[in-house]
C-alpha positions as CSV (number, residue, x, y, z in Angstrom):
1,X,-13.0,0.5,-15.9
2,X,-9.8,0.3,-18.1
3,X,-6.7,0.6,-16.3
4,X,-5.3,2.1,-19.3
5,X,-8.3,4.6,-20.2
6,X,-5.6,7.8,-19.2
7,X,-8.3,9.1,-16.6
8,X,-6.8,13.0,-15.9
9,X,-6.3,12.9,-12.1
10,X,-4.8,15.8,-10.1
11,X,-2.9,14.9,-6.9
12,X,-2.2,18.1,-4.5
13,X,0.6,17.2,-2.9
14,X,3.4,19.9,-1.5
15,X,5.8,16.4,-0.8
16,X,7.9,16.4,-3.6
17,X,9.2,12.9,-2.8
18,X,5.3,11.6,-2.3
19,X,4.2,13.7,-5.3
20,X,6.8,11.9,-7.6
21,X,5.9,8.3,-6.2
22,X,2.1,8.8,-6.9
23,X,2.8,10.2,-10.3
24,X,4.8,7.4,-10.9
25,X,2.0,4.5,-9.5
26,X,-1.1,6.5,-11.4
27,X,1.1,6.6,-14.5
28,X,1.9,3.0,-14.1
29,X,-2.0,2.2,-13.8
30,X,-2.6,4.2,-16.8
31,X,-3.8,7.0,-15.4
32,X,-3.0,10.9,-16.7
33,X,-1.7,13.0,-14.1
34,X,-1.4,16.6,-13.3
35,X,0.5,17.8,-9.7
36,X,-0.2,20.9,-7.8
37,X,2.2,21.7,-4.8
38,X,-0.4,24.6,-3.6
39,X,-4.5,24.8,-2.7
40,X,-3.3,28.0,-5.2
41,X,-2.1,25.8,-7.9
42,X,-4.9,23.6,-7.5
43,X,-7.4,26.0,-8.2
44,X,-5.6,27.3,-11.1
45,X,-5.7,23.7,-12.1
46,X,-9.5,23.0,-12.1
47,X,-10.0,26.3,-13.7
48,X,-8.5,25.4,-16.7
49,X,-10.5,21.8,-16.4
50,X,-12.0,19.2,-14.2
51,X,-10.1,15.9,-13.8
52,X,-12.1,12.8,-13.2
53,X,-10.5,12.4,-9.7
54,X,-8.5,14.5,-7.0
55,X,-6.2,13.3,-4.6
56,X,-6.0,16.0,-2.0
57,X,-3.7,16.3,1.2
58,X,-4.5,18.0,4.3
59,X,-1.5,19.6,5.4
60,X,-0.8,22.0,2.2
61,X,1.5,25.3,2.7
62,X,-0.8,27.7,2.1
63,X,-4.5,26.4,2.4
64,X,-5.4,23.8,4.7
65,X,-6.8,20.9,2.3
66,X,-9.8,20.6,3.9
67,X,-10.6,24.1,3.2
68,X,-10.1,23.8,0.2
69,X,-12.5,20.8,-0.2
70,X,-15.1,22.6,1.4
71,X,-14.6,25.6,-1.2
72,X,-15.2,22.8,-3.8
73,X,-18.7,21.4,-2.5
74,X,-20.4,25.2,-2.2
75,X,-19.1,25.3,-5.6
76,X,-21.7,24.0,-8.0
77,X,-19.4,23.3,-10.7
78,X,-17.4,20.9,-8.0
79,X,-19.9,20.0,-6.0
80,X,-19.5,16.1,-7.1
81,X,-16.0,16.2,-8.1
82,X,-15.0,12.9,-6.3
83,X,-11.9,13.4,-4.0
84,X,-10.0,11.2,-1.7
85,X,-7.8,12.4,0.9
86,X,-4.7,11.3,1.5
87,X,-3.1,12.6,4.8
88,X,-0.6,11.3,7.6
89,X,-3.7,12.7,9.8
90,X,-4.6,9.1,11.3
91,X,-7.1,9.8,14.4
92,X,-11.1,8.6,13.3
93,X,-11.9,12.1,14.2
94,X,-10.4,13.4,11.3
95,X,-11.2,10.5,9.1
96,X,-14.9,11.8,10.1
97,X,-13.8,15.1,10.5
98,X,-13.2,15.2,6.3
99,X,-15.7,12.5,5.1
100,X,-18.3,15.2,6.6
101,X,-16.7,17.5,4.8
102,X,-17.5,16.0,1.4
103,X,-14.5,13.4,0.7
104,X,-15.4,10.5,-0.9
105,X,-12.4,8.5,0.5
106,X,-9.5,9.0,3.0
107,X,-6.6,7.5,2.9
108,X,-3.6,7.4,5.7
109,X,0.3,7.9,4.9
110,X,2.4,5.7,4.6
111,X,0.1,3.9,1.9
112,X,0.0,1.0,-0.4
113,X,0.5,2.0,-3.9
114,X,-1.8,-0.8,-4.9
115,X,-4.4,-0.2,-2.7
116,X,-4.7,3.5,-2.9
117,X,-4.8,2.3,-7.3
118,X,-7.8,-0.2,-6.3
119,X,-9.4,2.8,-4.0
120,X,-9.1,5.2,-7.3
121,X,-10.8,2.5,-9.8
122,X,-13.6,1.4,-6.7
123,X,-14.4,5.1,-6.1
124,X,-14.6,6.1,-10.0
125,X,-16.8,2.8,-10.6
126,X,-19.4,4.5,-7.9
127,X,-19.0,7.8,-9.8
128,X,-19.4,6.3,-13.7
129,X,-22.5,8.0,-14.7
130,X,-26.3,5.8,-15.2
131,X,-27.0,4.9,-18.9
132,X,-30.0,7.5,-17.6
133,X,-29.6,10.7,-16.4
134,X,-33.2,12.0,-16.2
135,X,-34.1,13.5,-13.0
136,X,-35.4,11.2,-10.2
137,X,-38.8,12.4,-8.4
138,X,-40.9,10.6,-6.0
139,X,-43.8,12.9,-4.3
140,X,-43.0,16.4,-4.2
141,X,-38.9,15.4,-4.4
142,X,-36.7,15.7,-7.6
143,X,-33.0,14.7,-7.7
144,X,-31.3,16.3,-11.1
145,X,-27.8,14.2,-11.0
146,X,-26.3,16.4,-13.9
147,X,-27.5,19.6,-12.6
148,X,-26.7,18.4,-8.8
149,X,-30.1,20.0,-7.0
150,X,-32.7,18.8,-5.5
151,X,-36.0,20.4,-5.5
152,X,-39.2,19.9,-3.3
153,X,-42.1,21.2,-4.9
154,X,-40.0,22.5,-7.7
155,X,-38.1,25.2,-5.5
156,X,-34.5,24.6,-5.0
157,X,-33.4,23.0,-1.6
158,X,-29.5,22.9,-0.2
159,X,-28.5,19.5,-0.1
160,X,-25.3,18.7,1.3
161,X,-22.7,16.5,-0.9
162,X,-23.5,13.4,1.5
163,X,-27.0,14.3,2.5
164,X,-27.4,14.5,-2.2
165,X,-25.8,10.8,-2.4
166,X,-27.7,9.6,0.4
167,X,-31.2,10.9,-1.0
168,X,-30.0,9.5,-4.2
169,X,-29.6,6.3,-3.2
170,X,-32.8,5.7,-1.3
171,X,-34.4,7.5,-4.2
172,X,-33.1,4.7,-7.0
173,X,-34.9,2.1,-4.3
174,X,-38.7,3.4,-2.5
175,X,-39.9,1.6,-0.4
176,X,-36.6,-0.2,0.6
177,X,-35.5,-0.5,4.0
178,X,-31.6,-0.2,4.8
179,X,-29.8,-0.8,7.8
180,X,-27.0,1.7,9.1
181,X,-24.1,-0.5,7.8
182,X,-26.1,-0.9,4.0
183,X,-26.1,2.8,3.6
184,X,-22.2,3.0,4.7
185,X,-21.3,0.1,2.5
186,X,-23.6,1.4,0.1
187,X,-23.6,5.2,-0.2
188,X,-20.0,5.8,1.5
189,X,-18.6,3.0,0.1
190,X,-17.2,-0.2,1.7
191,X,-13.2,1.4,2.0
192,X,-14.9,4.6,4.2
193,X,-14.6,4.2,7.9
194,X,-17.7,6.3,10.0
195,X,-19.5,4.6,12.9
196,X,-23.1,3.9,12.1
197,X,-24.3,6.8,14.2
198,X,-22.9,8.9,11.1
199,X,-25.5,7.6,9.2
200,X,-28.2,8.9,11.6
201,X,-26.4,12.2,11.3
202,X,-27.1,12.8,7.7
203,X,-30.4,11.6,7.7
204,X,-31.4,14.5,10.6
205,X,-29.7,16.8,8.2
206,X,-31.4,15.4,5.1
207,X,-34.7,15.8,6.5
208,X,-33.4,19.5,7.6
209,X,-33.1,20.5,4.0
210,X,-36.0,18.3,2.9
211,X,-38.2,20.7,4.9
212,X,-41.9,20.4,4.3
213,X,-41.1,16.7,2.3
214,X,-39.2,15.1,5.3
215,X,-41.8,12.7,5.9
216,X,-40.9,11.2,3.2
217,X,-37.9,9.6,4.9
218,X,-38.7,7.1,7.4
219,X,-37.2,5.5,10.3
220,X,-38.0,1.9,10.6
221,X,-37.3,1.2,14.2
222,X,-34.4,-1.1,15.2
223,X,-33.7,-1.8,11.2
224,X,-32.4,1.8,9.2
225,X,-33.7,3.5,7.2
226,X,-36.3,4.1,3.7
227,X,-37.8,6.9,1.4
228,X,-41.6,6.3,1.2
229,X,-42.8,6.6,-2.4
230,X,-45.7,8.5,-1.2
231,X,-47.1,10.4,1.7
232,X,-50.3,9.9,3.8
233,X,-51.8,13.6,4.1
């Protein structure tokens, strides 16, 4: 991606002094940016049009942050809108606490301007849409990436933000096995820190939603994980 492609991002931040020092950095990378002090203000915000990116804190004045992320993913117009926290909230439960919740990246204060600019372009390279956008289905399963459903047996299923990038990543490869640490590196991305056991999480909840196509996911013992392209009946 261009550094200087003036990518809208929106940074809710209620810290003046932080606010100011990220508008500076994004600006300096080349990046357009909009502040909201308030969950308020941020929804205002995305009403009046998406930004590419959102940098959300935890601790705002009026709505927690992570409320307001989780108002985002029931919201189908949001539901992929990628988002990285940024939060003096350090423990690994909260780290886990918001990656469950849909974030795509967390990041602790104080920060590294640069890193937190190399987070932004790593995170919008794993959003850039495919060259093809036609629904994926294997079996009974579809994946629509611009409508963000999935279906099995053409009736609409609820797919989780995680759980719909995990099944879209074993989707682009049947037949593929993938260890725990794979499907972090590869799904979460590299710069997102859940223990492996996370992994097993989403895949109980995938196969949840999957219903009557859960067989479709496999465990392959003592390696991870795959999506069979077919199922025996």
């Amino acid at each position: 991606m261009n550094p200087k492609s003036h990518v809208p991002i929106l940074v809710v931040e209620d810290e003046s002094s932080i606010a100011e020092l990220l508008r500076f950095t994004l600006q300096d990378a080349g990046f357009d940016v909009n502040i909201a002090a308030t969950a308020q203000a941020a929804r205002q915000a995305l009403e009046k049009a998406l930004p590419r990116l959102v940098l959300l804190d935890w601790m705002l004045p009026d709505t927690a942050g992570i409320t307001l992320l989780n108002e985002w993913r029931g919201n189908a117009r949001t539901a992929a809108l990628p988002v990285i926290m940024l939060t003096a909230r350090s423990l690994d439960e909260d780290k886990v606490k918001g990656l469950n919740a849909g974030a795509d990246d967390y990041v602790t204060k104080p920060f590294s301007p640069r890193e937190l600019v190399a987070r932004i372009h790593a995170l919008l390279r794993r959003q850039a849409p495919s060259e093809k956008n036609e629904p994926k289905s294997i079996g009974m399963i579809t994946l629509d990436e611009e409508r963000h459903v999935v279906l099995v047996k053409n009736s609409p299923v609820d797919v989780g933000p995680a759980e719909f990038r995990l099944l879209q990543f074993l989707m682009s490869y049947p037949e593929r096995v993938f260890s725990r640490t794979q499907l972090l590196d590869r799904v979460w991305g590299d710069l997102a820190y859940l223990e492996e056991r996370t992994v097993d999480v989403h895949i109980m909840r995938l196969r949840k939603s999957l219903g009557s196509a859960a067989d479709y996911l496999k465990t392959v013992r003592g390696v991870g994980y795959m999506l069979k392209s077919g199922v025996e009946s």
